[in-house]
TIZA-166011 format. One record per residue (C-alpha): residue in one letter; x, y, z; chain; residue number from 1. Coordinates in steps of 0.05 Angstrom, whole numbers, plus 5000, padded with zeros to 4 digits. Example, Ala and Ser with C-alpha at 12.3 -4.5 7.8 and 13.67 -1.06 7.14 Angstrom:
2
+------+------+------+------+-------+-----+
| rest |   xx |   yy |   zz | kette |  nr |
+------+------+------+------+-------+-----+
|    A | 5246 | 4910 | 5156 |     A |   1 |
|    S | 5273 | 4979 | 5143 |     A |   2 |
+------+------+------+------+-------+-----+
***
This chain:
334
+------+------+------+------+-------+-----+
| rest |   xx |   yy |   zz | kette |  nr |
+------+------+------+------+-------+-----+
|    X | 5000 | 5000 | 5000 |     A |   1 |
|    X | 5065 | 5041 | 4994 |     A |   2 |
|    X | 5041 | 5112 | 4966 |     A |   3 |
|    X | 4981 | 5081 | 4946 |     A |   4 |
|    X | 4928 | 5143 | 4926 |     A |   5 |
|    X | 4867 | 5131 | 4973 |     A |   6 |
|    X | 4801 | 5152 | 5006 |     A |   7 |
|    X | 4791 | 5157 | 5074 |     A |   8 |
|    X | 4727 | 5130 | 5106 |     A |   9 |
|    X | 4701 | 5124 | 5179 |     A |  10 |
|    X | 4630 | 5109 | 5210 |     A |  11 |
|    X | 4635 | 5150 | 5271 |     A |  12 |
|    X | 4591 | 5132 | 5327 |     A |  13 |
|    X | 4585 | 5131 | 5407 |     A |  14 |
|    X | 4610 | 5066 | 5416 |     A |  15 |
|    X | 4656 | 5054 | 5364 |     A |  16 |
|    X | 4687 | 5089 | 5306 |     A |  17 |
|    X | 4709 | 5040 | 5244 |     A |  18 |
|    X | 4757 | 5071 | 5189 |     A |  19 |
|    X | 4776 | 5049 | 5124 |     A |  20 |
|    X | 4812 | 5058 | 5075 |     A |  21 |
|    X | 4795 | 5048 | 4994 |     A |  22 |
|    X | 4823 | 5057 | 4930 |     A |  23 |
|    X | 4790 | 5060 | 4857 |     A |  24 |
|    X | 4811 | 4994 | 4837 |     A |  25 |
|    X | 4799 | 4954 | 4898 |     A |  26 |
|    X | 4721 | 4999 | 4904 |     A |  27 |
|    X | 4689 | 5011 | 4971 |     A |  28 |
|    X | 4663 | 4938 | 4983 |     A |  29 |
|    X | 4743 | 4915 | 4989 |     A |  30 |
|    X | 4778 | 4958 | 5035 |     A |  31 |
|    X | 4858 | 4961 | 5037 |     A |  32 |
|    X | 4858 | 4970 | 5112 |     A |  33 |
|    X | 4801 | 4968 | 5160 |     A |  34 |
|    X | 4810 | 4981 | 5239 |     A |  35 |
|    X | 4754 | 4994 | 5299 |     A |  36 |
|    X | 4764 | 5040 | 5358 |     A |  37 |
|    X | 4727 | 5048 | 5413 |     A |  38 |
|    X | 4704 | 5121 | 5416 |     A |  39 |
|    X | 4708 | 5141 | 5491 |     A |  40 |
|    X | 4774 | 5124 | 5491 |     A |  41 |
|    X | 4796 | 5173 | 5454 |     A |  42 |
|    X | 4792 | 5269 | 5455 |     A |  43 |
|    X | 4763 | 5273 | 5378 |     A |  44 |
|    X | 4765 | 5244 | 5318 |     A |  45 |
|    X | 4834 | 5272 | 5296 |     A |  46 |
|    X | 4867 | 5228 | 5354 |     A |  47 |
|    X | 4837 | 5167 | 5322 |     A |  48 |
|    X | 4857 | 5189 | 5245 |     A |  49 |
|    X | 4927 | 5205 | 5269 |     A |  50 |
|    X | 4931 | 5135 | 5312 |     A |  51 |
|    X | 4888 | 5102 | 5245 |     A |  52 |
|    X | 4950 | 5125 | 5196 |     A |  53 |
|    X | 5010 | 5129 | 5234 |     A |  54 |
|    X | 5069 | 5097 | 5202 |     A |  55 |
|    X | 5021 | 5084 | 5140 |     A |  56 |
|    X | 5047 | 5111 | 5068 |     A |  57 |
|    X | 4974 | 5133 | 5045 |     A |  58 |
|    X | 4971 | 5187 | 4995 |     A |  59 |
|    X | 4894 | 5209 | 5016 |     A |  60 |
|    X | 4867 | 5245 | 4970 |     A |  61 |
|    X | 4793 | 5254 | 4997 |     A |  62 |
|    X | 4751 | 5227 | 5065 |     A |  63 |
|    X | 4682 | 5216 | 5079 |     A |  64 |
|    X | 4659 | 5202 | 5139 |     A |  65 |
|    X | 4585 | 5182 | 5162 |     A |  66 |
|    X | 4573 | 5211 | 5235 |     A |  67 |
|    X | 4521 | 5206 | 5284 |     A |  68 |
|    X | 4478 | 5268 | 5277 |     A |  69 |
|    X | 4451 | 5326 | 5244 |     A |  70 |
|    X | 4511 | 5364 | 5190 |     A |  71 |
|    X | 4503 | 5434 | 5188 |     A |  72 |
|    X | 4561 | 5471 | 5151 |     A |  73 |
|    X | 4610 | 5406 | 5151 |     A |  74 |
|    X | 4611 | 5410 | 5220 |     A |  75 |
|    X | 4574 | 5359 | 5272 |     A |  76 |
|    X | 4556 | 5347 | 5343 |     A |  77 |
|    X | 4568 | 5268 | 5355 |     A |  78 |
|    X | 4503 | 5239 | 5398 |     A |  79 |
|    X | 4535 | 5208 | 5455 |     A |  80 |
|    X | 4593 | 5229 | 5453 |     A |  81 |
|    X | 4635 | 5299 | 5474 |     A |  82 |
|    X | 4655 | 5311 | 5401 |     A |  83 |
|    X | 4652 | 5375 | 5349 |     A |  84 |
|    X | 4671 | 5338 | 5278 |     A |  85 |
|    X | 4698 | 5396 | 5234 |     A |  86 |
|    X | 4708 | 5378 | 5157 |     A |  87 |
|    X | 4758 | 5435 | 5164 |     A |  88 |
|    X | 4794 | 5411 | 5225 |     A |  89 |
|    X | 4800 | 5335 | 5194 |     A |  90 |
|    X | 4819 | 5370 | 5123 |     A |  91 |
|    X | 4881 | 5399 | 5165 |     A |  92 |
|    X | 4895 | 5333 | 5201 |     A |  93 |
|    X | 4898 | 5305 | 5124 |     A |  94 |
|    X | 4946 | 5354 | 5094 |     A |  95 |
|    X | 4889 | 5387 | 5067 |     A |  96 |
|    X | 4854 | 5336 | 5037 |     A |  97 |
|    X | 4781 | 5348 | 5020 |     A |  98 |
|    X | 4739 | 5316 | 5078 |     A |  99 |
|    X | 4656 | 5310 | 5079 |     A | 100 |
|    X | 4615 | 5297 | 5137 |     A | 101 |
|    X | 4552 | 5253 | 5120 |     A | 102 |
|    X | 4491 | 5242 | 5175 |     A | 103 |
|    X | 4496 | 5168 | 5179 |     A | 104 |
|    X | 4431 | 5158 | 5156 |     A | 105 |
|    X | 4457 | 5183 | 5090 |     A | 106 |
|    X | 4518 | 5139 | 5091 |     A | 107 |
|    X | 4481 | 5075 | 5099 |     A | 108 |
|    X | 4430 | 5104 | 5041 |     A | 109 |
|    X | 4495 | 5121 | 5000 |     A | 110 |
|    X | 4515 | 5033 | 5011 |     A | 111 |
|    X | 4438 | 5010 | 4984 |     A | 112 |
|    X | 4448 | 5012 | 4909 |     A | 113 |
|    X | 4516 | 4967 | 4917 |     A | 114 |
|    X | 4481 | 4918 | 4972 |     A | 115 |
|    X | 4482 | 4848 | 4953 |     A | 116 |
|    X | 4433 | 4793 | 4966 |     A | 117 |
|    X | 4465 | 4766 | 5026 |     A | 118 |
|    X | 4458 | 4836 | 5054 |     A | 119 |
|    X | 4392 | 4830 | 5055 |     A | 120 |
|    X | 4322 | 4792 | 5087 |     A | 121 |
|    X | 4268 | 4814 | 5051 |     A | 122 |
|    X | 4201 | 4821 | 5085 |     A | 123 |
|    X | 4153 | 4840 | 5026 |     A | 124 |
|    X | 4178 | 4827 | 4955 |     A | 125 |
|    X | 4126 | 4877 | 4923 |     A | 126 |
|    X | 4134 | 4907 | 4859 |     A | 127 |
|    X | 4185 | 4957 | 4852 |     A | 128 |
|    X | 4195 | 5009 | 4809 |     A | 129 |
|    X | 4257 | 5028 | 4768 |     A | 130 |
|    X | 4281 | 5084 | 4791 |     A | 131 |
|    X | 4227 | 5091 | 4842 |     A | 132 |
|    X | 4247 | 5125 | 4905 |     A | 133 |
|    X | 4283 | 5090 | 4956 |     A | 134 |
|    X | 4268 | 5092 | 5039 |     A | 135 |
|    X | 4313 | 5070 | 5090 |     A | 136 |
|    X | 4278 | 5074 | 5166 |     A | 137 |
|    X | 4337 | 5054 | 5213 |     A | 138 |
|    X | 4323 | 5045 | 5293 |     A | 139 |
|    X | 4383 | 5037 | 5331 |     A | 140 |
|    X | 4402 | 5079 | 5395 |     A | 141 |
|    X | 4364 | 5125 | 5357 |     A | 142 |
|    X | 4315 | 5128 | 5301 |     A | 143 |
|    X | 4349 | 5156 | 5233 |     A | 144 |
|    X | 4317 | 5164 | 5173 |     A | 145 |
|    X | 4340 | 5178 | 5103 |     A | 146 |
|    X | 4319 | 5166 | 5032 |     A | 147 |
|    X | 4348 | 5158 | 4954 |     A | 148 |
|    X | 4317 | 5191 | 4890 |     A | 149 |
|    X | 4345 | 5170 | 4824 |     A | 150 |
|    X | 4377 | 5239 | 4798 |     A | 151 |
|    X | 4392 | 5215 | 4715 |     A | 152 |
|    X | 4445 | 5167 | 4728 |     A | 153 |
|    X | 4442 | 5148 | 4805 |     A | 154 |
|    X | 4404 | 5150 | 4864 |     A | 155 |
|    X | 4429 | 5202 | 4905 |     A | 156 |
|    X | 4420 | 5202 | 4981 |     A | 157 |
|    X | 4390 | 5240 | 5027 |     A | 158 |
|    X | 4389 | 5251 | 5112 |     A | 159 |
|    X | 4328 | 5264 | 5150 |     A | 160 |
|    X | 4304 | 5276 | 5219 |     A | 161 |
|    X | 4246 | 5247 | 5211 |     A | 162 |
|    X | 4263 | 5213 | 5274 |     A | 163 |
|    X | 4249 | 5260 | 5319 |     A | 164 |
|    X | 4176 | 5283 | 5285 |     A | 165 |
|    X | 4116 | 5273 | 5328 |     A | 166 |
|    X | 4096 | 5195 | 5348 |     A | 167 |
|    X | 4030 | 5189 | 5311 |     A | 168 |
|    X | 3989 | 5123 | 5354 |     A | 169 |
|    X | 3958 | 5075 | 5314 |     A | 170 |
|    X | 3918 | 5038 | 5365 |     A | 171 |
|    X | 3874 | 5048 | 5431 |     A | 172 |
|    X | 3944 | 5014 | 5471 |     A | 173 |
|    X | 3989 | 5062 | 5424 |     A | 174 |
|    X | 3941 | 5130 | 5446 |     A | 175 |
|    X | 3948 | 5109 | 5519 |     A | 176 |
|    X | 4019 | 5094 | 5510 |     A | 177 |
|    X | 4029 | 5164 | 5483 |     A | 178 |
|    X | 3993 | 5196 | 5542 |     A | 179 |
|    X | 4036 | 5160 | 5598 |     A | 180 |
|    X | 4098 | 5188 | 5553 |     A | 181 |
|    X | 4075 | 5260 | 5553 |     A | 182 |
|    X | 4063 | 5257 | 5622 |     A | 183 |
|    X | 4144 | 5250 | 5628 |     A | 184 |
|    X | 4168 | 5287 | 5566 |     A | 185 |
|    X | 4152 | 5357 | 5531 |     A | 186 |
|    X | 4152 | 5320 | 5472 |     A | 187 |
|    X | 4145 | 5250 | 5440 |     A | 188 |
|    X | 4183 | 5232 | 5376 |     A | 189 |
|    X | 4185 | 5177 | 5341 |     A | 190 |
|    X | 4247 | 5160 | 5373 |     A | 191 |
|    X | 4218 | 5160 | 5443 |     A | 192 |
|    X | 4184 | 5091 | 5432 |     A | 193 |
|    X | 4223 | 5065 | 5369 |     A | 194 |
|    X | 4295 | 5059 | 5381 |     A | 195 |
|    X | 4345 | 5026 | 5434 |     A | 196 |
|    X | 4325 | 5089 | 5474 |     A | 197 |
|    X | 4255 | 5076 | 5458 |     A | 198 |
|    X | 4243 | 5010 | 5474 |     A | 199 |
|    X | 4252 | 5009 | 5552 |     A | 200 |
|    X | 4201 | 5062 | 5549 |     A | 201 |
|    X | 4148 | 5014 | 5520 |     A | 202 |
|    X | 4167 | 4962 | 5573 |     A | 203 |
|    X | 4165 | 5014 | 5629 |     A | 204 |
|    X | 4090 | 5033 | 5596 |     A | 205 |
|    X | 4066 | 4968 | 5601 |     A | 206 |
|    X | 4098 | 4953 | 5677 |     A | 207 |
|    X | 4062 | 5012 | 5702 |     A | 208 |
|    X | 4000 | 5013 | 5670 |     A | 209 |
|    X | 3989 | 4943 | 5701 |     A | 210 |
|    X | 3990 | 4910 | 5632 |     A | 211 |
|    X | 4040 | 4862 | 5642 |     A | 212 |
|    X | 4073 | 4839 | 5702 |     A | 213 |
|    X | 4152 | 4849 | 5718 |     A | 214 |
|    X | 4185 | 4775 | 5748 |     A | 215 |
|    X | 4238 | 4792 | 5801 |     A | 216 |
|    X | 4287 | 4764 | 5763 |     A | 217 |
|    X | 4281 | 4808 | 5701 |     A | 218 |
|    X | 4271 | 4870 | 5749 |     A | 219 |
|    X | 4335 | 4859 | 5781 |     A | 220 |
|    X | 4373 | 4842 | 5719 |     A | 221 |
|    X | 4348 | 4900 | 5692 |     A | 222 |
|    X | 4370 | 4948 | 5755 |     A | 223 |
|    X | 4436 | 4925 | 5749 |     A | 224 |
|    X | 4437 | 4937 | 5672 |     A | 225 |
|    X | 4465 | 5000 | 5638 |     A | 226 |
|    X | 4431 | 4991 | 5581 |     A | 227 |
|    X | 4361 | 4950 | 5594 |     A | 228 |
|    X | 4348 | 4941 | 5513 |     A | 229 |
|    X | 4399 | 4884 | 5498 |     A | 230 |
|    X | 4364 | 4849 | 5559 |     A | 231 |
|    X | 4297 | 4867 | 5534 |     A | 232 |
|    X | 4299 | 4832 | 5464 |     A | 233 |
|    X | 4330 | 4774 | 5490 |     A | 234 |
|    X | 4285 | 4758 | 5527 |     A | 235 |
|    X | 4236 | 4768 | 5482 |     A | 236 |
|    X | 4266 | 4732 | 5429 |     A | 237 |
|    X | 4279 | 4669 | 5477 |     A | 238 |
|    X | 4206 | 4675 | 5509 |     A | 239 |
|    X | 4239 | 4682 | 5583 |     A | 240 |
|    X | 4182 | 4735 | 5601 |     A | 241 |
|    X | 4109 | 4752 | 5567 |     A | 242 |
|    X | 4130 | 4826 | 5587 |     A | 243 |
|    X | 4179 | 4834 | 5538 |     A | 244 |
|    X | 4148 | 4794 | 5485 |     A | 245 |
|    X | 4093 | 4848 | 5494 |     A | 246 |
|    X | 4137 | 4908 | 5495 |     A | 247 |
|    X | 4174 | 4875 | 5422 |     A | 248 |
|    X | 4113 | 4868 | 5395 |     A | 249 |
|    X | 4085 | 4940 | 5407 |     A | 250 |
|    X | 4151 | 4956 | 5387 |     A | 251 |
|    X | 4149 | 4921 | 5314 |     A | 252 |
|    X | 4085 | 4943 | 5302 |     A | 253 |
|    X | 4104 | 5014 | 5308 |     A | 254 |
|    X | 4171 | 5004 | 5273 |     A | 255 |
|    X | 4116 | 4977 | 5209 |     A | 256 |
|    X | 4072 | 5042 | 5222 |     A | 257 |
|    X | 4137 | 5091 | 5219 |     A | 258 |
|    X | 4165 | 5059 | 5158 |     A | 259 |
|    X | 4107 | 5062 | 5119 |     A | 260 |
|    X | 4099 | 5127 | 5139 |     A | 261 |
|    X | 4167 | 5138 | 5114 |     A | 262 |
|    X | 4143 | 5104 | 5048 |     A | 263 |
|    X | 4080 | 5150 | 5029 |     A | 264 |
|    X | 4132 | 5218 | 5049 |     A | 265 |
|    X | 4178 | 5204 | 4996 |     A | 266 |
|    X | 4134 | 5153 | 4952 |     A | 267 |
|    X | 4188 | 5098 | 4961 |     A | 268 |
|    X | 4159 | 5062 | 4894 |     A | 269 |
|    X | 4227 | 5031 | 4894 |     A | 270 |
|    X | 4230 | 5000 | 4965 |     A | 271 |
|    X | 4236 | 5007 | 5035 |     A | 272 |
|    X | 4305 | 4988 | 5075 |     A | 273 |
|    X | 4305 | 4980 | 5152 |     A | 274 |
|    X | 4373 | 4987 | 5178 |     A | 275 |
|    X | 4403 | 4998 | 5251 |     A | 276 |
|    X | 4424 | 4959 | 5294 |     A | 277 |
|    X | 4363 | 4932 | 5332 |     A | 278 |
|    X | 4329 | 4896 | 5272 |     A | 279 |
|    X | 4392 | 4850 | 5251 |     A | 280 |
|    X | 4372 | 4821 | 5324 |     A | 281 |
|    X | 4290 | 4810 | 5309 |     A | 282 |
|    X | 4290 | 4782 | 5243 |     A | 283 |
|    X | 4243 | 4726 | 5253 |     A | 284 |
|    X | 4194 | 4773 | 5290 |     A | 285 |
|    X | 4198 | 4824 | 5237 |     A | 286 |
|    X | 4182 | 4771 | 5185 |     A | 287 |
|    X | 4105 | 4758 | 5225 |     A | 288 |
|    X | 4050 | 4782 | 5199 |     A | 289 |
|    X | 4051 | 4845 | 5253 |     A | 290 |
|    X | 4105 | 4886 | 5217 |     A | 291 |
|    X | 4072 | 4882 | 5147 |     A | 292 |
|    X | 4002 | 4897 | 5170 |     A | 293 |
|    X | 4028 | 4958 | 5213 |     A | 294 |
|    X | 4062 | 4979 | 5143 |     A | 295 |
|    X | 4005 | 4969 | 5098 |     A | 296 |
|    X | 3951 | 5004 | 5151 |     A | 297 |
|    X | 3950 | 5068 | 5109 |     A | 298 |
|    X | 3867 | 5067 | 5088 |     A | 299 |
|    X | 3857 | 5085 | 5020 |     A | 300 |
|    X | 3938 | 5072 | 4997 |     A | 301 |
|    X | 3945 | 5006 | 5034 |     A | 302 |
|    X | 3946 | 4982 | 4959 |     A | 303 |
|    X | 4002 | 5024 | 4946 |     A | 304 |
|    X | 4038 | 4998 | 5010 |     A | 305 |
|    X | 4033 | 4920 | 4993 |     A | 306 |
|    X | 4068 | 4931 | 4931 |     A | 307 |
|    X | 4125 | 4971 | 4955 |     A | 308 |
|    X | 4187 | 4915 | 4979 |     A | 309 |
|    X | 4209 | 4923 | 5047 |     A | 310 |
|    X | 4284 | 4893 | 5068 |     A | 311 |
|    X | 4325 | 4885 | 5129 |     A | 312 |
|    X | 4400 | 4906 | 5118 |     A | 313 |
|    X | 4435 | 4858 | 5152 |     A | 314 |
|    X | 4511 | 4880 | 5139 |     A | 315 |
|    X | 4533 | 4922 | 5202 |     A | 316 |
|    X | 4594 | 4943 | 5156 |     A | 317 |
|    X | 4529 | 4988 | 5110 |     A | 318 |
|    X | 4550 | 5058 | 5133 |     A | 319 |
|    X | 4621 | 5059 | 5120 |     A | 320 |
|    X | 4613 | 5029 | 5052 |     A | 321 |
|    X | 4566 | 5080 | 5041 |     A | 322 |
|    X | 4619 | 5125 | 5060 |     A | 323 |
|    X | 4664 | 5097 | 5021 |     A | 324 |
|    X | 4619 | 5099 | 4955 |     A | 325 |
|    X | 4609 | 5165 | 4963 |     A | 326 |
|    X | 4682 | 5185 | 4984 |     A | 327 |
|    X | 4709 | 5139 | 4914 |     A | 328 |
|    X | 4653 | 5186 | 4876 |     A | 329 |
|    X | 4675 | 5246 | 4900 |     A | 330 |
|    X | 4743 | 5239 | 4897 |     A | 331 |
|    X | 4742 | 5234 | 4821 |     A | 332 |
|    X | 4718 | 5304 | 4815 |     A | 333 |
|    X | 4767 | 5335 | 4861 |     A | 334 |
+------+------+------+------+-------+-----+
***
C-alpha cells in the first residue's frame, strides 16, 4: 500500500468508530485497511485518524465520513459522545485533503444501490419500480431516517430527521401509550418509543399501566443493567418473560407504522430498507404478519403499501461502505 492514492472513510459513532481505507481499483466493498476504535477512549476524531495512519504511506486524496447526527456547515455534534467533527479541522489533520461529513443515515443510504443479496432479508417482495424512490427507516440507539431519489444516472442520498417528528398512535394501547409518555416528556418523537432508547420506554408503559407483570428476576437484571434494551429483546426473542414479548411486539408494530409512513413521504415506489442495529437482532419477529400489517395500515393507499418491497440490511459494515461509495465518487471530481 506504499504511496498508494486513497480515500479515507470512517462510521463514527458513540460506541465505536470504524475507518477504512479504499482505493478506485479495489472499490468501497474491498477495503485496503480496515480498523475499529472504541470512541470514549479517545479526545476527537483527529486522535483516532492520526493513531488510524501512523506509520502508514497513504497518499489520501479525499475522506468521507458518516457521523452520528445532524451536518450543518460540515461540522457535527456526535450523539453520545463529547465531540465537534469539523470537515475543516480533519481537512488539516489530512494535509488538506478534502473531507465530507455525511449524517449516517445518509451513509448507509449512499451503501443501498451496491448491497448484495446476502445483505439482505426481505420482508415483502412487492413490485418495485425502476428508479422509484428509495426509503431507508433505521432504529438503533436512535431512530434515523433517510431516503434515495434517482437523479439521471444514480440514486442520490438523502438525511432526514424524521426521527424525531411527532409519534403518531395507531391503536387504543398506542394512544394510551402516548399519554403515559407525555406525562414525562415535553415532547414524544418517534424515537421516544422506536429505538434502543425507545424501547425500555414501551416496557416501562406496560409495567406501570398494570399490563404486564415484571418477574423479580428480570427486574433485578434490569437494575443492574446500563443499558436495559439488549436484555429486553433477548428475552423476548427466547420467550423468558410475556412482558417483553409484549413490549417487542408494540415495538414492531410501530417500527411497520413509521416505515410506511416513511414510504408515502417520499413515495418509496422503489423500496423500503430498515437498517440499525436493533432489527439485525428480530428478524424472525419482523418477518410475522405484525410488521407488514402495521406497514400496509394506510386506508385508502394500503394498495400502494403491499406493493412497495420492504428489506432488512443485515451487513453492520452498510455505513462505511456507504461512505466509502460516496468518498470513491467524489474523489474523482476533486
Amino acid at each position: 500500500m506504499a504511496e498508494a492514492t486513497t480515500v479515507l472513510a470512517g462510521d463514527i459513532g458513540g460506541t465505536k468508530t470504524v475507518l477504512c481505507l479504499v482505493s478506485l481499483e479495489h472499490g468501497p466493498r474491498d477495503p485496503l485497511l480496515l480498523q475499529t476504535f472504541a470512541s470514549g477512549n479517545y479526545s476527537s476524531l483527529e486522535a483516532i485518524v492520526r493513531e488510524f495512519l501512523a506509520g502508514r504511506r497513504a497518499n489520501v486524496v479525499y475522506a468521507c465520513f458518516g457521523v452520528a447526527g445532524p451536518v450543518v456547515n460540515n461540522r457535527a455534534q456526535i450523539t453520545n459522545l463529547p465531540w465537534i467533527v469539523d470537515g475543516h479541522t480533519l481537512s488539516w489533520e489530512l494535509g488538506g485533503a478534502p473531507v465530507c461529513l455525511l449524517n449516517d443515515l445518509q451513509a448507509i443510504a449512499e451503501a443501498i444501490p451496491i448491497l448484495e443479496p446476502g445483505d439482505l432479508e426481505t420482508l415483502n417482495v412487492g413490485r418495485p419500480e425502476e428508479h422509484g424512490a428509495l426509503a431507508v427507516v433505521a432504529p438503533g440507539t436512535g431512530l434515523g431516517e433517510g431516503f434515495l431519489v434517482w437523479t439521471g444516472d444514480r440514486y442520490t442520498a438523502f438525511p432526514s430527521e424524521g426521527g424525531h417528528s411527532d409519534f403518531a398512535p395507531m391503536t387504543p394501547t398506542e394512544l394510551d401509550l402516548l399519554r403515559y409518555l407525555l406525562s414525562r416528556y415535553d415532547h414524544v418523537s418517534y424515537e421516544r418509543v422506536c429505538s434502543g432508547k425507545g424501547l425500555p420506554n414501551i416496557y416501562a408503559f406496560l409495567r406501570d399501566t398494570g399490563r404486564a407483570g415484571e418477574p423479580v428476576w428480570l427486574q433485578q437484571k434490569l437494575a443492574a443493567a446500563e443499558d436495559q434494551t439488549p436484555i429486553i429483546v433477548q428475552a423476548a426473542m427466547n420467550n423468558e418473560a410475556d412482558i417483553c414479548t409484549a413490549t417487542l411486539d408494540l415495538f414492531v408494530s410501530i417500527l411497520g407504522g413509521e416505515a410506511g409512513n416513511m414510504a408515502l413521504k417520499v413515495l418509496a415506489t422503489g423500496g423500503v430498507y430498515i437498517g440499525g442495529g436493533i432489527p439485525t437482532h428480530i428478524v424472525p419477529k419482523l418477518k410475522q404478519p405484525l410488521f407488514m400489517e402495521a406497514f400496509t395500515n394506510k386506508g385508502r393507499l394500503s394498495g400502494l403499501l403491499k406493493k412497495i418491497p420492504v428489506h432488512v440490511i443485515l451487513t453492520p459494515q452498510a455505513a462505511i461502505i456507504g461512505a466509502a461509495r460516496y468518498g470513491l465518487m467524489a474523489q474523482e471530481h476533486v
